[in-house]
N, C-alpha and C positions, 0 to 999 in steps of 0.2 A: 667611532664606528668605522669598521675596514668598510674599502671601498669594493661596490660593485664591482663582479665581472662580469664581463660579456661571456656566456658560456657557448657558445654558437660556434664563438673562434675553436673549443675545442674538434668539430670534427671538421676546419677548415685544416688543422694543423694535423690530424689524425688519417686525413683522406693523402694528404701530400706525403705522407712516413708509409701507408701503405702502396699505393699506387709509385711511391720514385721518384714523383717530378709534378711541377706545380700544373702543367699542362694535361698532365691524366688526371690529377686532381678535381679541374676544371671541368673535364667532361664527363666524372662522374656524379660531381656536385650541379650540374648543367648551369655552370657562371662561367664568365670569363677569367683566364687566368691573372689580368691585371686586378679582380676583386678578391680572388684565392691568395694572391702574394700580397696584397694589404693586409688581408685580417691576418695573416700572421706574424707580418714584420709587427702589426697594433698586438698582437699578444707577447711577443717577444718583448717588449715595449712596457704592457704592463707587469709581466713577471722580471723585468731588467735583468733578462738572460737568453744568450742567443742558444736557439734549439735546432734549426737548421743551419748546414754549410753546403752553401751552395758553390756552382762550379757551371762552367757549359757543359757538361759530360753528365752531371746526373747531384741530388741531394742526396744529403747523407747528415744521420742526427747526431748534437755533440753530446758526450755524457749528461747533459742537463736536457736535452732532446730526449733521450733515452725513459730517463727516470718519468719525464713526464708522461709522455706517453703511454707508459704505465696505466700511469693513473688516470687519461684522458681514456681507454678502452673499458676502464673501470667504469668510470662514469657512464660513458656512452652506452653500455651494455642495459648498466642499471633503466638507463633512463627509456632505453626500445623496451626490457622486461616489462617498464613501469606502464609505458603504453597500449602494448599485448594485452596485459594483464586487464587494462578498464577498457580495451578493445569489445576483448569476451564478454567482460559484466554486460557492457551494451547489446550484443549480437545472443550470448544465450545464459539462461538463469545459472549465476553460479553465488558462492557468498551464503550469506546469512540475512535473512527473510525477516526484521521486527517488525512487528505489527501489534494492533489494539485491537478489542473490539466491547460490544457490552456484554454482558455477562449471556443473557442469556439465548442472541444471538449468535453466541461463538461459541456456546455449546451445542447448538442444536445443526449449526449450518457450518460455521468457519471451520471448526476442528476437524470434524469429517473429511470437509472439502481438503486440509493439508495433509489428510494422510494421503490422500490421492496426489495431490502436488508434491509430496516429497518420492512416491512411486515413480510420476513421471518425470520430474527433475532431482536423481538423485546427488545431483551434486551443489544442491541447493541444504541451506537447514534453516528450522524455524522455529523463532521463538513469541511464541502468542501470547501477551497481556490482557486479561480481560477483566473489565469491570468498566461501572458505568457513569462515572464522572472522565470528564473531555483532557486526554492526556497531550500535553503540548510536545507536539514534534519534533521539534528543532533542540526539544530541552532534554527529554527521552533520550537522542538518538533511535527515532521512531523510521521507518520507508514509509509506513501506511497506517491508517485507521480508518477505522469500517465502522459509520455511525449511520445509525437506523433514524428515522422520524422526520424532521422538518429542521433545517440546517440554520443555525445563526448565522448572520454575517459573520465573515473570516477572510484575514488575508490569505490564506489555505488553498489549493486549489481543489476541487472537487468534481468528483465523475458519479454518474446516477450507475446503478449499475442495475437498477429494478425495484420491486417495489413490494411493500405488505396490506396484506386488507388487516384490519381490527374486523374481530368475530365475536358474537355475542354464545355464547357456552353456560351448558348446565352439565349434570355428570347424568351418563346415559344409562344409568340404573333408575334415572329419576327423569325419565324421558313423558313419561307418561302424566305430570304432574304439570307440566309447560302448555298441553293443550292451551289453556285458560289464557296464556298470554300472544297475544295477534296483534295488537298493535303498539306502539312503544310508552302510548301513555299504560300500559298496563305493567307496567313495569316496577312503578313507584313501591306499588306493592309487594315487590317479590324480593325476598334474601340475595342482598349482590354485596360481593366481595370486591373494594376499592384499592385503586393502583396506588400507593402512599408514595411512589416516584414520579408522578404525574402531577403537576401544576393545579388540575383540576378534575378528579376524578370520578367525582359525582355526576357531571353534564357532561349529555351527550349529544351528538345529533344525528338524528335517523335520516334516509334521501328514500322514497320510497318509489317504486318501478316507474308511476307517472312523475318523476321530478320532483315531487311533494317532500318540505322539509318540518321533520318534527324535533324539537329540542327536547330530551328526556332527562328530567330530575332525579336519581335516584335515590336510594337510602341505603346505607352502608351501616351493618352489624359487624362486619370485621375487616381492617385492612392489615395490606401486607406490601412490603414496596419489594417486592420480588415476583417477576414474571412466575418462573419457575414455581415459586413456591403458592403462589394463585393458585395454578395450573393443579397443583397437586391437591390443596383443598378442595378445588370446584371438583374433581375427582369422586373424591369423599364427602360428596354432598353436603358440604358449607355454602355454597347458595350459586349466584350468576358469578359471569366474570366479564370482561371484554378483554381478549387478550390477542397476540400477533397469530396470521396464519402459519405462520414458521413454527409456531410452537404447537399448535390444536389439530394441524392437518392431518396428521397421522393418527391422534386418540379420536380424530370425528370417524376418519375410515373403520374404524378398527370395534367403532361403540362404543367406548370409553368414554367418549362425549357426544355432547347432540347440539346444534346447533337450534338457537331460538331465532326468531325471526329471521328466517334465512333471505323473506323477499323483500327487506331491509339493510341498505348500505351503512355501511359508519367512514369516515373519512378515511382516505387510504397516507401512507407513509411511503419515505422513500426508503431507499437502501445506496451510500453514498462510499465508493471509496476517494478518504481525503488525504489529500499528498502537500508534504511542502513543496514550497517555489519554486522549482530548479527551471532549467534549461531542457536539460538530459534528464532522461525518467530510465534505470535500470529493468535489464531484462528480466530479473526476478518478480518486479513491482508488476511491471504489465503482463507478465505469464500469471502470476495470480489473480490481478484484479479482471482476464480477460477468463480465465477459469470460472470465478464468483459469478461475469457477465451470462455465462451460460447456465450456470446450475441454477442459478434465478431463474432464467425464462425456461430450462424446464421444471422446476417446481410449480411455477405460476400455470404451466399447463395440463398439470396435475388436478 
């Protein structure tokens, strides 16, 4: 294996070839000129070729002073480029944007939201993965992942950025058919469409205005492990659903759905963006996930 170099000594040796003299050198580099005249005679040393010739009147490089030199501005340039360069990423969003999210999270809210991120940062671009098993970041080559619900331990770090109700929904052609149901044991009996993504998606639990909790059993004639595609049965009057407010808000406004026991809670979720471990977090990552911070709280005030 070749041996290390100290690359340092380059602009010790680079500052004394432009400046003329080890003492300009010194007070550009702000050291004394007895540490400017070490690190070069120690480079001279390791490359066993003399690059300056010195004199009392002034330095001056020999042909192997010359050629290197060359190649030490090369370097040097590269390496200020290299710093500029992850300067910017830090200070304002540039680069390419990967992220995750779940399916139908990232269609109703992320997508949206990056066409307006790439309007306002167009010197950003972005490529969105969606689906709803948990993509490893570091394996990816991921910046971000945007997961909804209640977080497993993870050495991940994670930021909340807001939050979803679960809503109980019927299709609002068939509004008039729900009267009958008022309290959550009334439910057993009514046509509901089960979340086949969900751990458990027969029980539930209602929290009712005074605190009061009720656990509801349901009965499932059809399941679907597709938010989306729930959404669009209970539509078409295939039965109840409980589905995110992200996805119901707009067909409850609109009558396309009707919400059933509206003066009954169901447990609320989060909305989390999850970051690998760094240090340094890019200006791309925090301009989007401080973008999602806001469209959350105002959707939530909708």
């Amino acid at each position: 294996m070749s041996k290390a170099h100290n690359l340092n000594r380059l602009a010790y040796f680079a500052a004394v070839v432009e400046t003329g003299s080890f003492t300009n050198a010194a007070d550009r580099l702000g050291v004394t000129k007895a540490v400017v005249s070490s690190q070069v005679t120690q480079l001279e040393q390791e490359l066993k070729a003399t690059l300056l010739v010195r004199n009392t009147r002034k330095v001056s490089t020999t042909e192997a002073g010359r050629l290197f030199y060359t190649h030490c501005t090369s370097i040097l340039n590269q390496a200020e480029e290299a710093f500029s360069e992850l300067s910017q990423l830090s200070e304002k969003p540039v680069g390419t944007l990967r992220m995750t999210a779940p399916h139908d999270y990232g269609t109703a809210v992320i997508a949206p939201l990056v066409a307006s991120f790439r309007r306002q940062y167009p010197d950003c671009q972005v490529e969105l993965y969606l689906g709803d098993d948990h993509s490893d970041l570091m394996a990816g080559d991921l910046d971000l992942a945007i997961r909804i619900g209640w977080l497993r331990d993870s050495t991940l770090l994670a930021r909340k950025l807001g939050g979803f109700r679960q809503v109980l929904v019927g299709a609002g052609a068939n509004s008039g058919q729900f009267d009958r149901i008022r309290h959550p044991d009334d439910l057993a009996a009514a046509p509901f469409i089960a979340n086949k993504a969900l751990s458990d998606p027969l029980q539930w639990q209602f929290q009712g205005a005074d605190g009061d909790t009720v656990t509801a059993k349901l009965q499932s004639h059809l399941s679907i492990d597709s938010a989306p595609a729930i959404m669009a049965a209970v539509k078409e009057g295939a039965g109840l659903a409980i589905l995110p407010d992200y996805l119901v808000q707009e067909h409850v406004a609109s009558g396309l759905l009707t919400r059933i026991l509206p003066e009954w809670h169901l447990p609320e979720g989060g909305i989390f963006a999850v970051l690998p471990a760094s240090k340094f977090r890019a200006a791309k990552v925090s301009a989007f996930t401080e973008m999602l911070r806001h469209a959350e709280k105002a959707r939530r005030r909708r």
